[in-house]
C-alpha positions in Angstrom: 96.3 -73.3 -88.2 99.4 -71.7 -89.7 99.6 -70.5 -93.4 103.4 -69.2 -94.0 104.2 -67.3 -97.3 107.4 -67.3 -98.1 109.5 -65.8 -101.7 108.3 -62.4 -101.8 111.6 -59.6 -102.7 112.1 -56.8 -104.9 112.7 -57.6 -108.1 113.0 -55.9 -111.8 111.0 -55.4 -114.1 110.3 -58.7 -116.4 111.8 -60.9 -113.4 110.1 -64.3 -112.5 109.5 -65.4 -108.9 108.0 -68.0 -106.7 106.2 -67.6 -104.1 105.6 -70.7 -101.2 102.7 -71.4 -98.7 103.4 -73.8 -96.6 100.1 -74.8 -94.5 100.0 -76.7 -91.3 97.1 -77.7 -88.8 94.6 -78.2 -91.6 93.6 -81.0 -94.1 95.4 -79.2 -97.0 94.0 -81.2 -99.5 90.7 -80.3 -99.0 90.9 -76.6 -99.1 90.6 -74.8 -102.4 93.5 -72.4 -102.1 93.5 -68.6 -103.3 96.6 -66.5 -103.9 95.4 -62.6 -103.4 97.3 -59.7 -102.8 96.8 -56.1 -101.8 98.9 -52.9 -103.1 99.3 -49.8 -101.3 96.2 -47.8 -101.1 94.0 -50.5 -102.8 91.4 -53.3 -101.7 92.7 -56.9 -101.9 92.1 -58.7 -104.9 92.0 -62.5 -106.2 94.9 -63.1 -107.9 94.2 -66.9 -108.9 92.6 -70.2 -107.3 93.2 -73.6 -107.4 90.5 -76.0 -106.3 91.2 -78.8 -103.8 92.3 -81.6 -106.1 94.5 -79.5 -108.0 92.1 -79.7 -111.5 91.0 -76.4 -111.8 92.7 -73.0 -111.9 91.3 -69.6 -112.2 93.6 -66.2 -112.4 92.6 -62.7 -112.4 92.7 -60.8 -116.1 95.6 -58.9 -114.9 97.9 -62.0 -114.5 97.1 -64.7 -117.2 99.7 -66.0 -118.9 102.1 -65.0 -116.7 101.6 -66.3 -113.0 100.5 -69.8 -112.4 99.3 -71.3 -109.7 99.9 -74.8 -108.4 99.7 -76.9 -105.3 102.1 -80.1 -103.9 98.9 -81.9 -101.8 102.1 -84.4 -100.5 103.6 -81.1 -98.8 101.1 -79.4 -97.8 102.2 -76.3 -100.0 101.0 -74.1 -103.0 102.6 -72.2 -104.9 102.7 -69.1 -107.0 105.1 -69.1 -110.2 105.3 -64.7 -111.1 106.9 -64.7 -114.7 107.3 -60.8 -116.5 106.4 -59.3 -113.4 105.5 -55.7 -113.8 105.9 -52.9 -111.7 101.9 -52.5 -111.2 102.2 -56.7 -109.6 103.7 -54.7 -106.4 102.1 -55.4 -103.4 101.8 -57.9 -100.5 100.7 -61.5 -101.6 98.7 -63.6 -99.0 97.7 -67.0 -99.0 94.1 -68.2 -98.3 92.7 -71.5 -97.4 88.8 -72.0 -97.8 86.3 -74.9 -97.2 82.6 -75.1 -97.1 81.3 -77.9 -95.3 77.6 -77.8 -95.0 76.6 -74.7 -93.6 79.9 -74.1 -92.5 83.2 -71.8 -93.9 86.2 -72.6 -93.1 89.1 -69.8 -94.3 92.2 -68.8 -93.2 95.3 -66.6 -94.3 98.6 -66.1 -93.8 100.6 -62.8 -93.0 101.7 -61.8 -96.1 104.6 -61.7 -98.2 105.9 -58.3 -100.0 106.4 -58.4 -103.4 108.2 -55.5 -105.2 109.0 -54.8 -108.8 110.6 -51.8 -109.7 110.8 -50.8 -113.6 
């Protein structure tokens, strides 16, 4: 199982960026898929979620209305559109792939990608 996040930079203040996570060796379109990151010196924290299908979204306070989260089942890939990034969105961004199947999890991550923003 591979999870690759790709589009991470520095980047000013008020910038927009993508990020990419391309999956491979899993049924991507039955994962729910979870964007977090972690800053330097804090605990890793949700950023948003999309559920399997694509039909439901959920984003933490910090980043409504200004990151949105989406997923191309066809290409195995979700995505994470930054828009007004601020300097406090600095940190590494890592994909996540989860699945509960009876008694079972399933989850997985990738590396990481660094994001910067600089004000």
């Amino acid at each position: 199982v591979q999870l690759v996040e790709s589009g991470g930079g520095l980047m000013q203040a008020g910038d927009s960026l993508r990020l990419s996570c391309a999956a491979s060796g899993i049924t991507f379109p039955i994962y729910a898929m979870t964007w977090y990151r972690q800053a330097p010196g804090k605990q890793r924290e949700l950023v948003a979620t999309i559920t399997s299908g694509g039909g439901s979204t959920t984003y933490a306070d910090s980043v409504k209305g200004r990151f949105t989260i989406s997923r191309d089942n066809a290409k195995n890939t979700m995505y994470l559109q930054m828009n007004s990034l601020k300097p406090e969105d600095t940190a590494v961004y890592y994909c996540n792939a989860k699945r509960q199947f009876l008694s079972a999890n399933f989850e997985y991550w990738g590396q990481g990608t660094q994001v910067t923003v600089s004000s």
